[in-house]
C-alpha positions as CSV (number, residue, x, y, z in Angstrom):
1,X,0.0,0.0,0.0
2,X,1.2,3.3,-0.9
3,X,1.8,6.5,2.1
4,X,2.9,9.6,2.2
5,X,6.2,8.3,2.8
6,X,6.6,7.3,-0.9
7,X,5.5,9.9,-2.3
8,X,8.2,12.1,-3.5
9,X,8.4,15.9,-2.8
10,X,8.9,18.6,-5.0
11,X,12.7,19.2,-5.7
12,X,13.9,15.6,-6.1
13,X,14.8,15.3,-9.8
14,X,12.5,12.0,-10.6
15,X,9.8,15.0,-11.0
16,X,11.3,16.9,-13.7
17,X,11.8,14.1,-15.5
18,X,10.0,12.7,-18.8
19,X,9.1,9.6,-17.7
20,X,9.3,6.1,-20.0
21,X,6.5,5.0,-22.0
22,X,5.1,1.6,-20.5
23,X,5.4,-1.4,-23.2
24,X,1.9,-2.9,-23.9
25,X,0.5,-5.9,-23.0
26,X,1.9,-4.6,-19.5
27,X,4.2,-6.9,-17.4
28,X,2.1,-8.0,-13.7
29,X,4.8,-5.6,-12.4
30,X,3.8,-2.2,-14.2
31,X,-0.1,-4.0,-13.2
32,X,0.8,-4.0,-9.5
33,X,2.3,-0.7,-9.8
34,X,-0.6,1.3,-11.3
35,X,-3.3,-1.1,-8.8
36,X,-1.5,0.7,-6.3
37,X,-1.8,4.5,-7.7
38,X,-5.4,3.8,-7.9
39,X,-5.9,2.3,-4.7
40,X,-3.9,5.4,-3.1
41,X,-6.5,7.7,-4.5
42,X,-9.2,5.2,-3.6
43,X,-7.7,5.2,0.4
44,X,-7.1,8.5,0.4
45,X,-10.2,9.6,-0.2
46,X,-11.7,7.3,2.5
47,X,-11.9,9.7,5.7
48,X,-11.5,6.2,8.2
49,X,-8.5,4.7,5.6
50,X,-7.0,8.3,5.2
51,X,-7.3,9.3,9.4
52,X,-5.6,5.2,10.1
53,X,-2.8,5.8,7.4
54,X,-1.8,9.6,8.0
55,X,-2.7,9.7,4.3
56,X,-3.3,13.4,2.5
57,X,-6.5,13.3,0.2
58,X,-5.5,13.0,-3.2
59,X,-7.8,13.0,-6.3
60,X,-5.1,12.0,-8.8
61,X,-1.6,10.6,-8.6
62,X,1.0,9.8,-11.3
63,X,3.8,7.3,-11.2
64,X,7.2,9.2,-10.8
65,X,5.5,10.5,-7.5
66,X,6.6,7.4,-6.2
67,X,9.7,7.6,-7.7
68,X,8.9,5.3,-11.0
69,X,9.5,7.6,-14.1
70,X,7.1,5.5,-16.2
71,X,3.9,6.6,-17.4
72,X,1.2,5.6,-15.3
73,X,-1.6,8.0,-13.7
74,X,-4.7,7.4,-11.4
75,X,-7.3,9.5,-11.0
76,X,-10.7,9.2,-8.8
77,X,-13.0,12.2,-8.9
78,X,-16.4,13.1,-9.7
79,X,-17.4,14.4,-13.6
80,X,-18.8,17.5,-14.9
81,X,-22.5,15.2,-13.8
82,X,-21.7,14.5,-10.5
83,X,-20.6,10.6,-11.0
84,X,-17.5,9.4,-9.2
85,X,-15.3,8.2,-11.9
86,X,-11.5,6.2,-11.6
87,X,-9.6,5.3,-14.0
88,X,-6.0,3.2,-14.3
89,X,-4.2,4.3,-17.3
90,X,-1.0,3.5,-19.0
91,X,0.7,6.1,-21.4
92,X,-2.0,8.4,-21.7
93,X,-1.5,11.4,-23.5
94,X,-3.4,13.9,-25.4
95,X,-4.2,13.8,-28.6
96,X,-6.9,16.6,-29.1
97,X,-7.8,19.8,-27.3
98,X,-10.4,22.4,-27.3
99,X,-8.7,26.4,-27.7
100,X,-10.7,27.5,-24.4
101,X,-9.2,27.7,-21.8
102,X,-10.2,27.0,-17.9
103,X,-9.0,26.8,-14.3
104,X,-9.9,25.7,-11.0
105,X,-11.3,28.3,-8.9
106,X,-9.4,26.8,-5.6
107,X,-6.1,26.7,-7.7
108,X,-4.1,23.5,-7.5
109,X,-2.7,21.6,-5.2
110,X,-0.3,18.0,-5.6
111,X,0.7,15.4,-3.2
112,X,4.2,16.3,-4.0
113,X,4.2,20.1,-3.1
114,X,3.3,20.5,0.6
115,X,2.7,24.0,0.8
116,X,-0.1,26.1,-0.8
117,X,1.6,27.7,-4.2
118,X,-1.7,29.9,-4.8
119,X,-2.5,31.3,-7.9
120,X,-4.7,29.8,-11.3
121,X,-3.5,27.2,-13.5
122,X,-4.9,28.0,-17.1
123,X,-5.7,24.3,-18.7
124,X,-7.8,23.2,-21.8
125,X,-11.6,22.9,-21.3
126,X,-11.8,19.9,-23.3
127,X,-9.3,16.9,-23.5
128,X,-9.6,14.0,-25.7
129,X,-7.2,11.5,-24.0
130,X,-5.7,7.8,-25.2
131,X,-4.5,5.5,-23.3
132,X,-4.3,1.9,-22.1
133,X,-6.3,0.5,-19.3
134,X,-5.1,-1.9,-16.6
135,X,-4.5,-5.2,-19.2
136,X,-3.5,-3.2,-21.7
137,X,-6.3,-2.4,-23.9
138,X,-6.8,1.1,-25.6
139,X,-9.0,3.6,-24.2
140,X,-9.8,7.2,-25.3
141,X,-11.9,9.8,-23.4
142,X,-13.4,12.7,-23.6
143,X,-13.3,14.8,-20.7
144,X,-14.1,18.8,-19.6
145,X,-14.7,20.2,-15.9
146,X,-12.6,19.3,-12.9
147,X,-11.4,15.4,-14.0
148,X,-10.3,17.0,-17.3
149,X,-8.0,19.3,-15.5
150,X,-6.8,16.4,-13.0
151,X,-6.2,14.7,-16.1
152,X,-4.0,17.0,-17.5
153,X,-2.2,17.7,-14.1
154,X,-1.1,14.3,-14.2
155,X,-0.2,13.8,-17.4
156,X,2.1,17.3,-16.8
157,X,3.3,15.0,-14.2
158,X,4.4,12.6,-17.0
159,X,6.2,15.1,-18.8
160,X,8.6,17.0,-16.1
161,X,5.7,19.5,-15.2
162,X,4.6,20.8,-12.0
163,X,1.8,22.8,-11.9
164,X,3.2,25.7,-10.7
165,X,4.9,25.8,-13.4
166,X,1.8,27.3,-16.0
167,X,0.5,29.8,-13.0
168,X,1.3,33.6,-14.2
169,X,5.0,34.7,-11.9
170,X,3.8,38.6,-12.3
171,X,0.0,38.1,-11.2
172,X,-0.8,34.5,-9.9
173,X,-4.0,34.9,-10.0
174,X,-5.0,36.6,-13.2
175,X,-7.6,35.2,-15.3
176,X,-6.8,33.8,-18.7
177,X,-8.7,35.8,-21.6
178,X,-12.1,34.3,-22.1
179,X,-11.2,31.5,-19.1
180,X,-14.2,29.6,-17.8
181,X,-14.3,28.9,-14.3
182,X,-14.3,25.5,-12.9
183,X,-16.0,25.2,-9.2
184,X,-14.3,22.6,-6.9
């Protein structure tokens, strides 16, 4: 089971890294490994799990936060309807975005960064994403709303990118031209 003492803080070099596409049909390793992501989110968002483990509520989490610079993400949050969605994914990546632009009205916050960086994080509204699932087979989706920006927060992850990193240095929290909000 994964804590917070696995999870890799901001500054150790494993996060700025682009991390290795996963080779498909996955080995029961890389399987283990991204069971685990998921069931981090899943725990962590368990009050009783969370309180018993000394675990910080997570709604995503991405595999070179535990120090594994392959790319794996898991996400567990609710979509633009309300449902509680997770998803397991190997090598996802975007392959088509919308040219609006939106941000989370709370900002952003990751496992790895411990202290409140405030400020808005301009992402795409709309995200198609492939990927592979858990076995291996090939998955798309179409997301918008907040589990299209944890989506892409993870997948920044992926890439060497920490969130911080898109938030305006002269006025943090500055709205993007024509930026739709996105309540959390």
């Amino acid at each position: 089971m994964i804590t917070m003492r696995d999870i890799i803080r901001d500054g150790h070099p494993t996060l700025r890294k682009i991390a290795e596409d996963v080779p498909m049909p996955p080995c029961e390793q890389d399987q283990g490994i991204l069971k685990s992501l998921l069931e981090y989110v899943q725990n962590s968002q368990n009050p009783q799990i969370a309180e018993q483990y000394d675990l910080r509520p997570g709604v995503g989490i991405a595999a070179p936060q535990i120090n594994i610079s392959k790319k794996m993400i898991a996400v567990q949050t609710k979509d633009e309807n309300g449902r509680l969605k997770s998803f397991a994914m190997f090598n996802p990546k975007i392959i088509k975005h919308s040219s609006e632009i939106s941000y989370l009205n709370t900002g952003e916050g990751c496992l790895s960064v411990p202290e409140i960086i405030p400020g808005y994080v301009p992402r795409y509204s709309k995200i198609k994403v492939l990927g592979n699932d858990i076995i291996g087979k090939e998955i798309k989706l179409q997301l918008k709303g907040l589990i299209g920006i944890v989506f892409q927060h993870e997948i920044d992850h992926l890439q060497g990118v920490m969130f911080y990193d898109h938030i305006n240095k002269e006025d943090p929290f500055s709205v993007p031209d024509h930026a739709a909000v996105v309540e959390r």
